[in-house]
N, C-alpha and C positions, 0 to 999 in steps of 0.2 A: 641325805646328801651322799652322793660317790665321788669320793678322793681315788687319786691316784687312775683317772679317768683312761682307756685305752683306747688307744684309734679310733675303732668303731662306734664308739660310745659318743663320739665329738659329732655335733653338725657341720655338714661342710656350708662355708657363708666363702661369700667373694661380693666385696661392694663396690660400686664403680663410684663411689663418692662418700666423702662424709656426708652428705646428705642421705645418705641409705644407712650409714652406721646410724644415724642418728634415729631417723627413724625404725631402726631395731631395738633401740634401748628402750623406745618410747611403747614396744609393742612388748615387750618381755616386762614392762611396769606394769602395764595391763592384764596381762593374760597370768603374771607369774611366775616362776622356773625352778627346775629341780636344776642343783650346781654337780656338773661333773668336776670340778676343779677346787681350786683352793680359794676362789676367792668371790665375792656375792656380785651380783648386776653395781651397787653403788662405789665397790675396791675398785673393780672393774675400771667403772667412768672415774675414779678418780685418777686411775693410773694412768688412760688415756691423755686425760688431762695435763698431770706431771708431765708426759711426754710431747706433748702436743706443742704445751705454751710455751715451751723454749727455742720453736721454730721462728716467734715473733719475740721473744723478752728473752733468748739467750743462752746458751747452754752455760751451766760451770767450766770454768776456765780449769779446773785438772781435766775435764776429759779432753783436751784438746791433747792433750800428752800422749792418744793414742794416733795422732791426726799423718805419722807415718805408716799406719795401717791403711790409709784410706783407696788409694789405687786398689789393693788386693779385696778391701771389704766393698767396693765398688764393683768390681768384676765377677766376686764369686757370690757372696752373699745377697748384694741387695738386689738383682735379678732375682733370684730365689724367691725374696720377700715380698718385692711386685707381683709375682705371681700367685701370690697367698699359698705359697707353701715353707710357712713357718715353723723352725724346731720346735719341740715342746720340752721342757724340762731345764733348762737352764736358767740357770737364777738371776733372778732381776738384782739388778743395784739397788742396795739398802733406801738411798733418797727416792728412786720409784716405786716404792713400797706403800701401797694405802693402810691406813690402820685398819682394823676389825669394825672399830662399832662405827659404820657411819650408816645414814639414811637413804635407800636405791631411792626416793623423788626426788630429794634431795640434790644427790650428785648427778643424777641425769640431765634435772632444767640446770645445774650447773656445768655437764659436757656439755649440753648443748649451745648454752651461751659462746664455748671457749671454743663449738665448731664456727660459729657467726662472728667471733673474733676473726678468725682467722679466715675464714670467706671475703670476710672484709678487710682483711687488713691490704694496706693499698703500696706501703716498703718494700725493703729489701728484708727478704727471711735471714736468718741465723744458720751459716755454716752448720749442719748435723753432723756428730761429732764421730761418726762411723762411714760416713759417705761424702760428706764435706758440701758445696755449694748445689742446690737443686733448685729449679723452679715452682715455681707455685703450682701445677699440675703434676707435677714428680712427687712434692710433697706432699697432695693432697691424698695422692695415690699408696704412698707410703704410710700414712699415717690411715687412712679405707681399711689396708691391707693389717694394719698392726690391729684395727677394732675387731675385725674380723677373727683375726687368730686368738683375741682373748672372749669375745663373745661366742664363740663357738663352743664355748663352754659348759654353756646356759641353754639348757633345754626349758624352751616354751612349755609351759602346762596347755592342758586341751582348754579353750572356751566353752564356757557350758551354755 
């Protein structure tokens, strides 16, 4: 495994859907991967997940406490992030944190359930707490773009 992974080292992904993250997970189960990053294909889907489900079940009421940031994290950032050019290195909030030992089959048929949640969810989504109200294709596009920047992590092994 290669920590502390540099530019070059990362694959570039751009997905126009959860349905393409999805089917990446499902192709890095298969084939297997060496981790340039810190954390395995199942942290991965789980972290997804953590971030994902709170666009239907809610974010934590403290982050709304940053919700006068949101014009500026609108205008600079989350352009940025649409576009799948996401920082690297800056530390996730402790509650998005997946632990160590979990199982990559495992949490994959479990992102993927949590993408078919939310393909189908038929509501109003959850204010996001850096960008505040988005539609269901802003969203969907947002969260593409966030599998992308943590999957790109994950170098496919060759199929034999």
């Amino acid at each position: 495994m290669r920590k502390n992974a540099i530019a070059s080292d990362l694959r570039v992904l751009q997905f126009a859907n959860l349905d393409a993250a999805s089917e990446e997970t499902q192709s890095l189960l298969q084939s297997g991967y060496d981790r340039c990053g810190n954390w395995s294909l199942a942290q991965i889907c789980r972290h997804l997940r953590l971030v994902q489900d709170p666009s239907i079940d809610g974010y934590p009421r403290w982050m709304s406490l940053f919700a006068f940031m949101r014009p500026v994290m609108r205008r600079t950032l989350l352009p940025r992030l649409m576009q799948g050019n996401s920082p690297t290195g800056i530390p996730t909030s402790p509650i998005f944190v997946p632990p160590a030992e979990l199982d990559d089959a495992d949490e994959v048929l479990l992102f993927l359930r949590s993408v078919e949640r939310f393909k189908s969810h038929q509501g109003n989504y959850a204010a996001h707490p850096g960008f505040g109200r988005m539609d269901r294709d802003a969203l969907e596009t947002l969260h593409a773009a966030h599998a992308a920047h943590h999957l790109r992590f994950l170098i496919p092994r060759p199929r034999s």
